[in-house]
N, C-alpha and C positions, 0 to 999 in steps of 0.2 A: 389615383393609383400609387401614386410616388409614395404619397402619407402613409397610405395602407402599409405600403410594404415597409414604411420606414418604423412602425409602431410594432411592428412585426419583430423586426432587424434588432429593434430596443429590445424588445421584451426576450427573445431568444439571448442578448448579450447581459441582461440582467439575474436570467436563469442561469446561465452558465456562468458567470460571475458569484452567486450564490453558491454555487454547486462546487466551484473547484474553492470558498471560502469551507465549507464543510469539510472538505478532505485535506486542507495546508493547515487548520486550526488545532484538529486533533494530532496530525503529526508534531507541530511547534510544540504542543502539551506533552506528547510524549517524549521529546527530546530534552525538556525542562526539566519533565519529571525525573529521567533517567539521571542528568545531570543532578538531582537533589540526593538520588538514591544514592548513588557513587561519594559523594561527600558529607553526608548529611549524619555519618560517625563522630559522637564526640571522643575527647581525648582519655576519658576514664581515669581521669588522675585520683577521684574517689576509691578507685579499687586497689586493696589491700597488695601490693607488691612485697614475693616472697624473696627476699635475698639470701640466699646461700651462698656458702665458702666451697669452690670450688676445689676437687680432690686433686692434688699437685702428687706426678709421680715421678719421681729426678730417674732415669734410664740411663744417663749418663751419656747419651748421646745426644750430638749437638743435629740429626736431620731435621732440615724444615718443615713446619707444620702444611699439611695439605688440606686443612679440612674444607678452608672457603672454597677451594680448587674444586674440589670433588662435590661441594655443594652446588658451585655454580654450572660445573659438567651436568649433574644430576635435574638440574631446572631448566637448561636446554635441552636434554634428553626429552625429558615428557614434556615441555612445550613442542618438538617435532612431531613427537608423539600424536601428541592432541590434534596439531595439526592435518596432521595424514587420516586419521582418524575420523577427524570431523569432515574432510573433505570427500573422504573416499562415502561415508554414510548420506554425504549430501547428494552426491550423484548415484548413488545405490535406491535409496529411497525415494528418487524420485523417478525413477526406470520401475519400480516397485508401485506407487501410486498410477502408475497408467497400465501397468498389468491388471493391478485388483480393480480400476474402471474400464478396462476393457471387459469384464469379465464378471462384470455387472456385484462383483465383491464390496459394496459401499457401506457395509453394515461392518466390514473390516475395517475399513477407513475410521467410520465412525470412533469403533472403540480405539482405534490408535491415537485421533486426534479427543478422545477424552479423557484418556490416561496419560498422553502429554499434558494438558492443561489441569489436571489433577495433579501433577508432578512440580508444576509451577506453582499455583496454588499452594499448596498444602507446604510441600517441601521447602523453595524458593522462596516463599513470603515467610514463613515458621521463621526461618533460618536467618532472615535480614531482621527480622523483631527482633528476635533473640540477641542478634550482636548489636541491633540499635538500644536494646534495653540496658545493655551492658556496658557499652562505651557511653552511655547520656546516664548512669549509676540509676537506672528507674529501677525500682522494686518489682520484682516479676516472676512470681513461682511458674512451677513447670507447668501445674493446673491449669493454669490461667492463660496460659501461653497456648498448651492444646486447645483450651478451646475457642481462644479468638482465632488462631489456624483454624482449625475445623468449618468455624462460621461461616468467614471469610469464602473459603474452601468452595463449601456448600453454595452459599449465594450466588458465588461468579461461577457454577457449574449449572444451577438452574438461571439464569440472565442469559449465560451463551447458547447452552444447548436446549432450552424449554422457554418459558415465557419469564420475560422480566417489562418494565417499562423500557424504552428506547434510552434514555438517557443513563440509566444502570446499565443496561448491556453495553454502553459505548463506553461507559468509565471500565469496565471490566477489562473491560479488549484494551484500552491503552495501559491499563494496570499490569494487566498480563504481559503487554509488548515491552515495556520498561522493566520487568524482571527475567523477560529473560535477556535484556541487553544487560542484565546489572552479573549476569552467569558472565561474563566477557569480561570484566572488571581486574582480573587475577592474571589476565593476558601479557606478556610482553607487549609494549608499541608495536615493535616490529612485526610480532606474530600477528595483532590486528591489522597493519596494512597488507600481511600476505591474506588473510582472511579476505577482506575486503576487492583485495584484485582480482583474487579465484572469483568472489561472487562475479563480480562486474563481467569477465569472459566467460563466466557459467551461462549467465541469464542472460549474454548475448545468444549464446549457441542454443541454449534451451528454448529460446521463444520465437530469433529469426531465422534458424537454422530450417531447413525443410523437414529433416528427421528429429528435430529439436523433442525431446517428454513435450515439454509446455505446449508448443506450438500441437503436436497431438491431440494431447488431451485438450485444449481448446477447441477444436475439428470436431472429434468425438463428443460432446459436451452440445458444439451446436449441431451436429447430424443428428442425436436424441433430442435436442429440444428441453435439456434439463440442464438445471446447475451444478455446477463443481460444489460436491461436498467439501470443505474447505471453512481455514477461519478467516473471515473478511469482516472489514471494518464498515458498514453500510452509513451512507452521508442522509439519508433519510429523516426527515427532520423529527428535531427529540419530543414535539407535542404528538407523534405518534406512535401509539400503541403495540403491543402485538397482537393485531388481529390476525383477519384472517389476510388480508394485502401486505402487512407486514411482517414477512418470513424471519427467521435466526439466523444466529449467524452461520450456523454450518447447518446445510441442506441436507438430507436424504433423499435422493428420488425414491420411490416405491417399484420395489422390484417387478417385473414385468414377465410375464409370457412370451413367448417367439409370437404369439397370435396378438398379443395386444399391441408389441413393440410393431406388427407388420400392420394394424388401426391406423395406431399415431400415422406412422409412416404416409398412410394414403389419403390419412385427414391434414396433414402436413403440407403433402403436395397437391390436395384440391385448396387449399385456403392460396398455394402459392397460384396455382394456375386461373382461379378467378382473381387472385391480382392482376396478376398479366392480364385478364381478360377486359380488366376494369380501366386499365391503363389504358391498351388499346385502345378501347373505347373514348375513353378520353381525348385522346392523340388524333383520334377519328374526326371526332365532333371540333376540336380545335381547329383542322383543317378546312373541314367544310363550311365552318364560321368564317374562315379568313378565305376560303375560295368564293364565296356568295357573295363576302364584304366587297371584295377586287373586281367580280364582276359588275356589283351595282355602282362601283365607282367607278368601271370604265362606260357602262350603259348611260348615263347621266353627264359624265365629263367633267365627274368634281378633281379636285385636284389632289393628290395623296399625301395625306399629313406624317408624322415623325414614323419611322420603324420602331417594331416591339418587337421582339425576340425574332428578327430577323424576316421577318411580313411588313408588307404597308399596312397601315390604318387609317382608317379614311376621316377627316376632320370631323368632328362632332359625335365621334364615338371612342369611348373611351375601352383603350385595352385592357382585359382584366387575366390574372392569373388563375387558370382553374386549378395547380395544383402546386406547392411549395414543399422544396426539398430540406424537413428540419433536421441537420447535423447533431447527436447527441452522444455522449461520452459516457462510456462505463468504465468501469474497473474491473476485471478479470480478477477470481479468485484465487490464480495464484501471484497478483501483482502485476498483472501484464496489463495496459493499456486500452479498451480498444474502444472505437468510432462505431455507432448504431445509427443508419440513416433509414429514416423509415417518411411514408408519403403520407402528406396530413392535408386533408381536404382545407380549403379557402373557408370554405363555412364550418367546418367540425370545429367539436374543439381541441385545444390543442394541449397536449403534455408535455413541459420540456423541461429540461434536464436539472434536475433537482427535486422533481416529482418524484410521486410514487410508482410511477411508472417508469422514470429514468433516472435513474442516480448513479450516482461514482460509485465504485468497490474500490477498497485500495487492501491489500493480503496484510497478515500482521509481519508476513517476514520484512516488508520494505520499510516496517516502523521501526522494527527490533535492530535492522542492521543501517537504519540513520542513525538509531540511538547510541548504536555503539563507538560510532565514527565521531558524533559531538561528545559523549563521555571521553574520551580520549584524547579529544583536541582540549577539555575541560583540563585535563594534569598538568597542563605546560601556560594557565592562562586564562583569564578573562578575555583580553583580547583576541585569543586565538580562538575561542569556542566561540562566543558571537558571532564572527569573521565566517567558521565553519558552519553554523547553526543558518545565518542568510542565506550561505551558497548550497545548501542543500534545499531550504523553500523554492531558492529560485530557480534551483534547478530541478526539482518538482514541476514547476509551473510550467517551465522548459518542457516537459515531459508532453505534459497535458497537452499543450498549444500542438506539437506534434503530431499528436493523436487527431486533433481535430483537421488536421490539415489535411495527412497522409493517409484518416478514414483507415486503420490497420492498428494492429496487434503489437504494441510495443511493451519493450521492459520498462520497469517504473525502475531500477536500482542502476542503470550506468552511469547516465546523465548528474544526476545529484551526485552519487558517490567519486563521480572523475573529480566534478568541480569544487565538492567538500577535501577531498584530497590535495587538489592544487592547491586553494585556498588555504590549508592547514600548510601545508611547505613555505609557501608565499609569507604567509604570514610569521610563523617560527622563524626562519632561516633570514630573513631579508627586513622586514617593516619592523620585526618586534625589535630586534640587533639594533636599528637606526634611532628606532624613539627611545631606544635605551643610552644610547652615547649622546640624544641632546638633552635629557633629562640634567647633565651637570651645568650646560649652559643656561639654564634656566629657561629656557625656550617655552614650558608650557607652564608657568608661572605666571 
């Protein structure tokens, strides 16, 4: 019995070991990546610099120039700007997203989240060629330009939303997540760490919150028995397909009838009610196995051997488990965490987590706004962004192990982003100051 369950115990910590290796590999990719985007400008010293003789008017007056004054008023103005902006549409839009899924509007969804990612695509990529072609002096008509955009364009809109092989759809999704962290690049410091903390108190309220959007639309999402249309990053392994088992990244359900919706509904609750039933049953026959066992061991006078799950067992027969509780982890579509415990018979066989029947989801927002946090820590540092880029894995992992514990609905963005932010402080302010004043002593010499 012990073996069984210990080969069991391995193979459940091997799957799940896999599984959370699928969803830390593409993050670390995307946060490398982003980090390449943000620096990966050359200097352009090949390009023609126009110098002109600036028009000098004597006024005769001596007041002082204002202009940097007024520039630098004017780039804190719409950095607040942006900010109010972006925050207030964050929270609009997603009060908005569980309107149009209440209300069975997912064909709305759809084209929003296809004109976003047309908008990254086409624009966001156009636009980084462009200044990369330009700062690295590469030869690059406009021609040429549209239509490697377009291409581009094209391919990662049929990968995401229609069929690609698995390993081009996932290079998409981390392409995509990397530009739009690279739209964040233009930010003050500052205005990124106010970014950043909104998110972290957002995506507390939004997910643990009782009236929280997320937490909602999570409820709703499993009372239909359908997925969040949504873009999620699937850990699904890349030797497969898209068939018909492996679905895209952003789901539609198919619109439904009040008469079909009230089907499901009562094929839902007979599939749950012969669970129950099967359980019972189970729980039944377990008992009267171990009341049968106890009385041929009190009829006889043998002596009672070790306790298993809190019953005697009688020497010479060996306890067995009729049913094992497999703990399995997904990723919510919009980034939330959660734990799927489902009953897998001793003899069936078993799916666990890494399969196609169980695997992580992780949202592209919790890629976009690591990427942004290590681009950021990247300006002030090698060692700062390193420092930042671990404490965000590890506080992913943090994340996960949570989920498997607490079996609920967690945010994937507090945990990493607190620790990536200590981290970055800790590091700047304190470690990097220290190894800098013993560099004269020759200390790492």
């Amino acid at each position: 019995m012990g073996k069984g369950r210990g080969r069991g115990g391995s193979e459940y910590d091997e799957e799940l070991s896999r599984s959370l290796f699928r969803v830390i590999l593409p993050v670390m990719i995307c946060m490398a990546l982003t980090i390449y985007l943000v620096h990966s400008f050359g200097s352009g010293g090949c390009q023609t610099n126009r110098v002109s003789q600036p028009l000098e008017l004597n006024d005769g007056s001596d007041a002082p120039r204002t202009v940097e004054n007024d520039s630098g008023l004017r780039s804190r103005t719409t950095t607040f700007v942006f900010l109010g902006v972006f925050i207030g549409c964050m929270v609009v839009f997603t009060f908005v997203l569980v309107a149009l899924y209440k209300y069975h509007c997912e064909r709305f969804i759809l084209g929003w989240l296809f004109l976003a990612t047309l908008l990254v695509f086409a624009f966001v990529g156009g636009q980084y060629l462009f200044k990369w072609s330009r700062s690295h002096c590469f030869p690059l008509d406009w021609v040429t330009l549209v239509y490697i955009t377009a291409n581009f364009a094209v391919v990662g809109m049929l990968a995401i939303f229609w069929k690609a092989p698995r390993l081009v759809n996932q290079a998409y999704l981390i392409v995509m997540s990397s530009l739009m962290a690279y739209i964040f690049r233009t930010l003050p410091t500052w205005a990124t760490w106010v970014i950043l903390g909104v998110l972290v108190l957002w995506d507390l309220f939004a997910v643990l919150s009782k009236y929280g959007p997320l937490r909602v639309l999570i409820e709703m999402a499993r009372e239909r028995g359908d997925p969040l249309p949504a873009l999620v990053y699937d850990t699904n392994p890349a030797s497969v397909g898209r068939d018909a088992s492996a679905q895209p990244a952003v789901i539609v359900p198919p619109k439904r009838t009040a008469a079909e919706r009230a089907a499901v509904a009562e094929e839902r609750a007979a599939a749950t009610a012969a669970k129950d039933a099967r359980r019972a049953a189970r729980e039944a026959t377990r008992e009267a196995r171990a009341s049968s066992a106890a009385a041929a061991a009190a009829a006889v006078g043998e002596e009672e051997g070790p306790a298993v799950n809190g019953l005697a067992v009688p020497n010479g027969q060996d306890g067995t488990v009729t049913s094992v509780q497999a703990v399995g982890v997904r990723q919510e579509d919009n980034g939330t965490a959660t734990a799927i415990e489902e009953d897998v018979s001793g003899t069936g066989p078993r799916r666990g987590v890494g399969t196609m029947g169980r695997h992580l989801k992780l949202g592209l927002g919790d890629y976009v706004f690591y990427s942004v946090l290590v681009s950021a820590a990247s300006q002030f540092g090698l060692v700062t962004a390193v420092t930042t880029f671990v404490s965000i894995a590890a506080g992913l992992v943090g994340t996960l192990f949570l989920v498997v514990v607490y079996r609920q609905a967690l945010p994937a963005l507090p945990i990493s982003i607190v620790m990536g932010l200590a981290t970055y402080f800790v590091t700047r302010y304190a470690i990097h100051p220290f190894a800098a004043n013993l560099l004269p002593e020759l200390l790492f010499h």
